[in-house]
Residue frames relative to the residue before (quaternion, step in Angstrom):
aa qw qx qy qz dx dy dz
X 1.0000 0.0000 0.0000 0.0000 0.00 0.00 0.00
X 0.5251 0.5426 -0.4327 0.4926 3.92 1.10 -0.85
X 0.8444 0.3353 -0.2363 0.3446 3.17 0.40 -1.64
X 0.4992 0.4005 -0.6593 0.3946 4.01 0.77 0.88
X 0.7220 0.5348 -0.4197 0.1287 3.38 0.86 -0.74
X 0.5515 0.6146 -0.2755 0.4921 2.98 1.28 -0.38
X 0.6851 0.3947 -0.3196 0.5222 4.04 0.98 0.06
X 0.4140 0.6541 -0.3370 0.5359 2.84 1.61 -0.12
X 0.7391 0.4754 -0.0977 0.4671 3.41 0.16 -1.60
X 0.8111 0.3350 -0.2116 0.4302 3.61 0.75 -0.68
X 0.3742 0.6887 -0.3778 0.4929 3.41 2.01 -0.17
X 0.8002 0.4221 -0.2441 0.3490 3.29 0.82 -1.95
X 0.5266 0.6778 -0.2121 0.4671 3.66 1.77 -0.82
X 0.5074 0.6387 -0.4329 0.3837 3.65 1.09 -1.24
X 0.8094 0.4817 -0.2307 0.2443 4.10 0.21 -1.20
X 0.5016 0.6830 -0.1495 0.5095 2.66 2.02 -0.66
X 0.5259 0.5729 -0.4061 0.4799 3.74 1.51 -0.38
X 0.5378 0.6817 -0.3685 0.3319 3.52 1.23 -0.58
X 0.6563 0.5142 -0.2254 0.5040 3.29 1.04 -1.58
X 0.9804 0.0055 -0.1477 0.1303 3.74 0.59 -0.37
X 0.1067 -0.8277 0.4897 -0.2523 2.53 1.62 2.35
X 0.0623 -0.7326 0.6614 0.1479 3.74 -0.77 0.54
X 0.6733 -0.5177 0.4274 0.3096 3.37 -1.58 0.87
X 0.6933 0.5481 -0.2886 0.3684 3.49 0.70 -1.39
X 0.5821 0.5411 -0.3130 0.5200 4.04 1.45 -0.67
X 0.7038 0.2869 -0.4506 0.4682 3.81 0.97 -0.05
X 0.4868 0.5998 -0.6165 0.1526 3.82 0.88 -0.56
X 0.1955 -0.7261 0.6548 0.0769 3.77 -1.64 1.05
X 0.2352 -0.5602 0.7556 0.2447 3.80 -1.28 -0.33
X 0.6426 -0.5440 0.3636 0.3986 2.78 -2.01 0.42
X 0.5682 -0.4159 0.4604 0.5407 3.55 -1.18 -0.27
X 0.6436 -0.3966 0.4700 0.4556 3.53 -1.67 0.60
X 0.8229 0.2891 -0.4297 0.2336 3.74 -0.31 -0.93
X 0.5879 0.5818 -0.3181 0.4634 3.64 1.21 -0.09
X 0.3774 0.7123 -0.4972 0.3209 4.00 1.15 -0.74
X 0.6639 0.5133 -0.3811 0.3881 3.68 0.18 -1.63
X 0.6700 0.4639 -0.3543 0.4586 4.05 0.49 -1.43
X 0.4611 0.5599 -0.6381 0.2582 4.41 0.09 -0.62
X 0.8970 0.1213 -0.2381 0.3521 3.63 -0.42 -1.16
X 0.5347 0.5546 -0.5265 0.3596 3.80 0.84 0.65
X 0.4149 0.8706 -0.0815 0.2513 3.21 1.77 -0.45
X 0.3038 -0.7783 0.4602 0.3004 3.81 0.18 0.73
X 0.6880 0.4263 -0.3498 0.4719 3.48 1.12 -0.30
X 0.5061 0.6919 -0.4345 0.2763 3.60 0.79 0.05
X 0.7844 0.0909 -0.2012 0.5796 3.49 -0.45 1.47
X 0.8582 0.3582 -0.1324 0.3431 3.38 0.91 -0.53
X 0.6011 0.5838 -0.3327 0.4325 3.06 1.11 1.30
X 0.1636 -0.7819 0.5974 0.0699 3.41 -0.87 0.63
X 0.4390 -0.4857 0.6377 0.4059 3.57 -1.87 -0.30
X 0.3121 -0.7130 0.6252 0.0577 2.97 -1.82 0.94
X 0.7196 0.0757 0.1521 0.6733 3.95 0.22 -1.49
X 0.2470 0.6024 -0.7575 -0.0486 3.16 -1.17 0.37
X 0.2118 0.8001 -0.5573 0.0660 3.41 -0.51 1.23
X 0.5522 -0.6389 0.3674 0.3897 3.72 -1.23 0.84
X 0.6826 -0.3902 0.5141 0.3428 3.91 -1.81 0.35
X 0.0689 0.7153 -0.6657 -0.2012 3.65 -0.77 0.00
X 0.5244 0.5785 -0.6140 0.1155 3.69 0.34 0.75
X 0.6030 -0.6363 0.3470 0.3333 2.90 -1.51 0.91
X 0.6392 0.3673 -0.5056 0.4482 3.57 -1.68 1.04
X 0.6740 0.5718 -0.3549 0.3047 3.83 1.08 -0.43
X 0.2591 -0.8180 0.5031 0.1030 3.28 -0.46 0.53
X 0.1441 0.7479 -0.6279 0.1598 4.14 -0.71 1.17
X 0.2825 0.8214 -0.4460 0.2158 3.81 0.46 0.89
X 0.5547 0.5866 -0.3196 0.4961 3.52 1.51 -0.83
X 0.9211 -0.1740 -0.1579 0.3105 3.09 0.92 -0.59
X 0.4595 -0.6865 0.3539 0.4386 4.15 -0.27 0.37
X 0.7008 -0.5248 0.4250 0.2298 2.76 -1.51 0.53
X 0.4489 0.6516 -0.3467 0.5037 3.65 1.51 -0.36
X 0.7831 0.2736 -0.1425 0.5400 3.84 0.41 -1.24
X 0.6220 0.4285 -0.4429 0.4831 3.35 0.62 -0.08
X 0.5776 0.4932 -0.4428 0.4765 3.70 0.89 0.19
X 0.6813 0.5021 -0.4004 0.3511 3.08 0.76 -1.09
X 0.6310 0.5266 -0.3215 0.4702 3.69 0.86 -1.42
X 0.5139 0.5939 -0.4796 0.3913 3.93 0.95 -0.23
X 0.6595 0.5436 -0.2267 0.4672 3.36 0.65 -2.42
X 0.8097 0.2803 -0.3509 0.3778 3.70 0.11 -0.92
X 0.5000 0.5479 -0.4773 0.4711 3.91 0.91 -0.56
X 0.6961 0.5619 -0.3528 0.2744 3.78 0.48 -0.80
X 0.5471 0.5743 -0.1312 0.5947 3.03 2.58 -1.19
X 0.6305 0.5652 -0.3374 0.4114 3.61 0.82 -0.03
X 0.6979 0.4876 -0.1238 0.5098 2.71 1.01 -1.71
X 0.0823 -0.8411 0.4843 0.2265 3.91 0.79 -1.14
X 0.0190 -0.6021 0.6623 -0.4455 2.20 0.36 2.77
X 0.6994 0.5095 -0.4457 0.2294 3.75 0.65 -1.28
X 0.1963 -0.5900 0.6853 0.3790 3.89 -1.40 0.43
X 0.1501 -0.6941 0.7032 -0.0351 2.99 -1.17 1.67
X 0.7756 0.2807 -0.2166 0.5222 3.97 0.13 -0.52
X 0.7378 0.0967 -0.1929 0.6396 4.04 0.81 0.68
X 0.6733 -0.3389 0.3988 0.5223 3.07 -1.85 -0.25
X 0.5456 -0.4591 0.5922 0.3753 2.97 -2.07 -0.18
X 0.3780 -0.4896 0.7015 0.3539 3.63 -1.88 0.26
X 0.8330 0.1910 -0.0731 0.5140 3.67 0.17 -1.29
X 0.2379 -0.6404 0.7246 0.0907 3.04 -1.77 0.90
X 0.1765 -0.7379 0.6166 0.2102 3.79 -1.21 0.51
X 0.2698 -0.7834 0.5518 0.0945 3.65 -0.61 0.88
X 0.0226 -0.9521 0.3049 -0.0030 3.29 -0.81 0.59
X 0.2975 -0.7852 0.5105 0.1852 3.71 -0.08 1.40
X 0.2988 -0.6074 0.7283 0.1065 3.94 -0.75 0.75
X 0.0261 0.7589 -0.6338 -0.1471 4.47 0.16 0.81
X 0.7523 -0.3075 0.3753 0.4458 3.67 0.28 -1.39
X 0.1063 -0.8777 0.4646 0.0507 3.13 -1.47 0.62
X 0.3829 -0.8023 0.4157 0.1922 3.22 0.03 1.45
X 0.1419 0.5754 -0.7863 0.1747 4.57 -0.75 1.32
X 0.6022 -0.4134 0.6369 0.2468 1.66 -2.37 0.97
X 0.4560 -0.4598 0.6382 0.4162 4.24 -2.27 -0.22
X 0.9064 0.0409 -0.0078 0.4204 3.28 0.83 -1.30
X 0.3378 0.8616 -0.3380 0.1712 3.64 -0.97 0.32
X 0.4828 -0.6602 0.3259 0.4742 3.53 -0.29 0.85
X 0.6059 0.2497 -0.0551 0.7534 3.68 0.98 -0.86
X 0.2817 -0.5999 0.7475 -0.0459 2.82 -2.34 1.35
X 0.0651 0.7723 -0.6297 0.0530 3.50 -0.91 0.82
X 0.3022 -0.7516 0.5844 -0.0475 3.47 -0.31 1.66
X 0.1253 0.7218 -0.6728 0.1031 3.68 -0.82 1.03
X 0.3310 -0.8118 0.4808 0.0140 3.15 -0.64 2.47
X 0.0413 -0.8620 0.4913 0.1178 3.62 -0.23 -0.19
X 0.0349 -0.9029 0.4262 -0.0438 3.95 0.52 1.41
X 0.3880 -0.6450 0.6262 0.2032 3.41 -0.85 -0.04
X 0.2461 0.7473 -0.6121 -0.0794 4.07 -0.70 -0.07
X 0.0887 -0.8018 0.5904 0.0249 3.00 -1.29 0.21
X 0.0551 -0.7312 0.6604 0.1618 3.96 -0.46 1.29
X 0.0742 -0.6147 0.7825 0.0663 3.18 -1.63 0.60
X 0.5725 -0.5445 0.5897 0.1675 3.22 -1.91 1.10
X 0.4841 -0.6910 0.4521 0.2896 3.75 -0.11 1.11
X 0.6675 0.5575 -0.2899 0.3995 3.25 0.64 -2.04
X 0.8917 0.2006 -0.0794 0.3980 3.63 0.01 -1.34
X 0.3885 -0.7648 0.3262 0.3972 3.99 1.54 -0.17
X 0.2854 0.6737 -0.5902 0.3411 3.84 1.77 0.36
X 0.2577 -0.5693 0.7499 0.2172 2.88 -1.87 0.04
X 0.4975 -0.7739 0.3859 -0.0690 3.10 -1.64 1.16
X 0.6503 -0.0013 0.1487 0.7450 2.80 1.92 -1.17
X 0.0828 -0.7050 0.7020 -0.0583 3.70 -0.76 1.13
X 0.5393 0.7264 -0.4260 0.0066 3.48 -1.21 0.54
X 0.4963 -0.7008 0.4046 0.3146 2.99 -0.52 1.57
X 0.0289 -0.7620 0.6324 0.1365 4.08 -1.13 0.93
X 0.0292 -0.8107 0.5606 0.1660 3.37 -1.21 0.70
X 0.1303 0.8548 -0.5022 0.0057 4.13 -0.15 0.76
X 0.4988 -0.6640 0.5162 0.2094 3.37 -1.12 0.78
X 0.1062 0.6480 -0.7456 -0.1140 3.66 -1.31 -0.39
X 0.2214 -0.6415 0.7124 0.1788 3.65 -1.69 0.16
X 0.2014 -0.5802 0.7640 0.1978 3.74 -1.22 0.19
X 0.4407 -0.7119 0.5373 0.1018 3.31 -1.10 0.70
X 0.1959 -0.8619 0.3720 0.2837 3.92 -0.26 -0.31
X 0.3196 0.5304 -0.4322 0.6556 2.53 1.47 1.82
X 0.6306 0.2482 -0.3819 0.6284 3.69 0.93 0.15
X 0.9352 -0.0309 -0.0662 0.3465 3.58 -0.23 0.10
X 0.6788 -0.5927 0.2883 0.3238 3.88 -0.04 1.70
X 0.7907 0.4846 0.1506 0.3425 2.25 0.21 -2.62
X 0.2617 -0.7870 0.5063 0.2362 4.17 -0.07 1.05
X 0.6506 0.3416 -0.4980 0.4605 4.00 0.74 0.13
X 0.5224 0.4699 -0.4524 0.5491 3.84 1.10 0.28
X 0.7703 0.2947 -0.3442 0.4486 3.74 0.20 0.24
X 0.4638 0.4933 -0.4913 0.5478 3.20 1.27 -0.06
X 0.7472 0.3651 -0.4053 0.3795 3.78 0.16 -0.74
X 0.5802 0.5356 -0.4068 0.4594 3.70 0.94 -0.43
X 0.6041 0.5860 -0.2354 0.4860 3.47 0.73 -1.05
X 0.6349 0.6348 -0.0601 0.4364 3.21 0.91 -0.92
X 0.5409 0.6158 0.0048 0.5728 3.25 1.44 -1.74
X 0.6786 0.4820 -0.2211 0.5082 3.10 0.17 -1.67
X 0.8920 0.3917 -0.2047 0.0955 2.65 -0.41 -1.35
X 0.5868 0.5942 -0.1858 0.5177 3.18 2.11 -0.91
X 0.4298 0.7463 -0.2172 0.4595 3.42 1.84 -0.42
X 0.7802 0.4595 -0.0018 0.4243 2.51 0.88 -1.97
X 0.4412 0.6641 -0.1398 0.5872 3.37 1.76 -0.45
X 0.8487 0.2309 -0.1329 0.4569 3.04 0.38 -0.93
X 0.4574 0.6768 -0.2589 0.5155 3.41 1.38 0.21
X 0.7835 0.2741 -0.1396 0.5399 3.28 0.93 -1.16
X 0.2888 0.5947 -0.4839 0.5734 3.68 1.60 0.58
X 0.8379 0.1840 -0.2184 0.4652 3.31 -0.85 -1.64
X 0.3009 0.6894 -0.4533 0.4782 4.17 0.89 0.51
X 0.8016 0.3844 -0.0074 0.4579 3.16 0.05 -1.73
X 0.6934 0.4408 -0.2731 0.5004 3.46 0.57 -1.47
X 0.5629 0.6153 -0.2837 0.4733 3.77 0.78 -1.04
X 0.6398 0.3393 -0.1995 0.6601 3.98 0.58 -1.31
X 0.8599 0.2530 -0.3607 0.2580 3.88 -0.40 -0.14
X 0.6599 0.3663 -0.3416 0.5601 3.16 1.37 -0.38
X 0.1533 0.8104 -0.5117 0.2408 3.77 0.74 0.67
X 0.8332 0.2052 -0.0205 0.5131 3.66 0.83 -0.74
X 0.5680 0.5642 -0.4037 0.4428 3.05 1.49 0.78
X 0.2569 -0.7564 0.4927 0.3451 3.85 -0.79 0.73
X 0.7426 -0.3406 0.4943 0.2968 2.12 -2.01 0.74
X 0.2910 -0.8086 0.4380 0.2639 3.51 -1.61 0.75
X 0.4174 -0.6844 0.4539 0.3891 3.61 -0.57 0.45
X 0.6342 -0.5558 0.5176 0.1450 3.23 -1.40 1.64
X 0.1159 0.7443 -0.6572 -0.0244 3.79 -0.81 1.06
X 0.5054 -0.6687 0.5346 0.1080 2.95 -1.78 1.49
C-alpha cells in the first residue's frame, strides 16, 4: 500500500519537472572532436536562433519542456561554443522543430530520448545550409536525484543538452569547408 502511495505521489509530481527545467542545465559546447572547427567556421560569431517551435503530430509528446527554455539553453550554447553574433547581425539563423521525447512515468532510473529537427538558413538569401534531424538520449540515475519528478527534470536536461551538443557536432563537421559569407552593405 506505501509503495502505491508513493507512485502515486510521484506520477502526480512527474509534470511538475516541467515547471522547473532551467535553461542554464541545457547550455552544451561543442564535442571535443569538433572544438578545433569553431573559429575556422562560417558560423562563428555569426549566428543566432530563429523558430523554435513544437511538432503537432499526433502521438508526440514535448511537455517537460517549453519551447521558451529550450531557446534560451540554444542562445547561450551558441555563446559557449562561439557561434553567437553578438557585436552585429547574424549571417545564419538555426530554426527549430521540438519532434518528441520518448520517458519513462516510472522507474528507478529515467532515460529521456529528445528527438529535434534544426535547420541553418543563410539570412541573406533564406536557403538552408544544414538540415538535420538529432536524436540523443540521457539517463538520470537514482543516485542523482531521490525524488522521480527530479530525475525526470535532470533526465530531461540531459538529454536536451545532449541534443544540443550533437547539433553544434554535426553542424561544425559539415559546414567545415564552407565560407564564411561576405556581409553586403
Amino acid at each position: 500500500m506505501r509503495l502505491l502511495h508513493l507512485l502515486t505521489i510521484t506520477a502526480l509530481l512527474l509534470p511538475l519537472a516541467a515547471c522547473s527545467s532551467r535553461p542554464e542545465a541545457m547550455v552544451a559546447s561543442a564535442p571535443a572532436d569538433a572544438r578545433g572547427l569553431v573559429h575556422s567556421s562560417p558560423l562563428f560569431l555569426s549566428t543566432s536562433v530563429g523558430t523554435v517551435t513544437t511538432a503537432t503530430e499526433k502521438g508526440k509528446s514535448w511537455e517537460f519542456v517549453s519551447e521558451g527554455l529550450f531557446r534560451e539553453g540554444l542562445q547561450q550554447s551558441l555563446g559557449a561554443t562561439g557561434l553567437l553574433a553578438t557585436d552585429r547581425a547574424p549571417t545564419y539563423i538555426v530554426d527549430v522543430v521540438l519532434i518528441d521525447t520518448d520517458q519513462p512515468i516510472f522507474g528507478t532510473d529515467f532515460k529521456v530520448t529528445s528527438t529535434i529537427d534544426y535547420t541553418i538558413r543563410d539570412k541573406r538569401t533564406d536557403s538552408p545550409i544544414f538540415k538535420e534531424r538529432v536524436v540523443a538520449p540521457f539517463t538520470a540515475k537514482f543516485s542523482e536525484a531521490f525524488l522521480g519528478a527530479e530525475r525526470a527534470r535532470v533526465a530531461n536536461e540531459g538529454s536536451m543538452r545532449a541534443n544540443i551538443e550533437k547539433f553544434l557536432g554535426a553542424a561544425l563537421k559539415a559546414l567545415k569547408d564552407v565560407k564564411a559569407a561576405t556581409p553586403t552593405s
